[in-house]
C-alpha positions, 0 to 999 in steps of 0.5 A, a space after each residue: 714410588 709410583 704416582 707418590 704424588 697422586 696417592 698423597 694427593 688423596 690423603 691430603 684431601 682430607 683437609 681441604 676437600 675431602 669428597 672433591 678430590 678422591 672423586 675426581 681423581 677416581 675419574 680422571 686417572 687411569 692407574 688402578 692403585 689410585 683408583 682404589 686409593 680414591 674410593 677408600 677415601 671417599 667412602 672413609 670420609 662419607 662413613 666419619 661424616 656419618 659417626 661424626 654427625 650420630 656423635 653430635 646427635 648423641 651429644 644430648 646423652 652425654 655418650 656423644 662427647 667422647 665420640 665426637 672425639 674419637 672420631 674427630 681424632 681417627 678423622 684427622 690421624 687416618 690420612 696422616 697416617 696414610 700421607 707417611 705411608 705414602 712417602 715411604 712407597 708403601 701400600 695403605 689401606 683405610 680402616 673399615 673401608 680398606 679391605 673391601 676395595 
């Protein structure tokens, strides 16, 4: 249970200040798990800034509606899922970026 607070901190930061945060505690904080927590993030939130953006683009084909949904849907239920994982003392790693860091 180790810095529970600072690994909820970072999944929180999705909805408040998604970029800002994990940036910040990548910097500050000295604990590997956090700073691995911290780059997962952001790379998260840069890579479902980006799908969201193409899905917006891709709204004039019509493909772009369901898209922007999925991505808005996996955009908000990541870190939730992530913020339980957090309280229970377990390891989370985000999708597409998790297994790289």
């Amino acid at each position: 249970m180790e810095n529970t607070g600072l690994k909820i901190l970072v999944h929180a930061s999705a909805f408040f200040a998604p970029f800002l945060v994990p940036f910040i505690l990548y910097l500050v904080v000295d604990d590997y798990e956090i700073k691995r927590l911290s780059i997962q993030a952001l790379l998260f939130q840069l890579m479902m800034g980006f799908a969201i953006f193409v899905s917006i683009i891709m709204i004039i084909f019509l493909i772009g509606i369901p898209m922007l949904l999925v991505c808005g849907l996996v955009t908000i239920i990541v870190p939730i899922l992530g913020i339980v994982k957090a309280l229970g003392g377990e390891t989370y790693n985000y999708p597409i970026v998790g297994r790289f860091f």
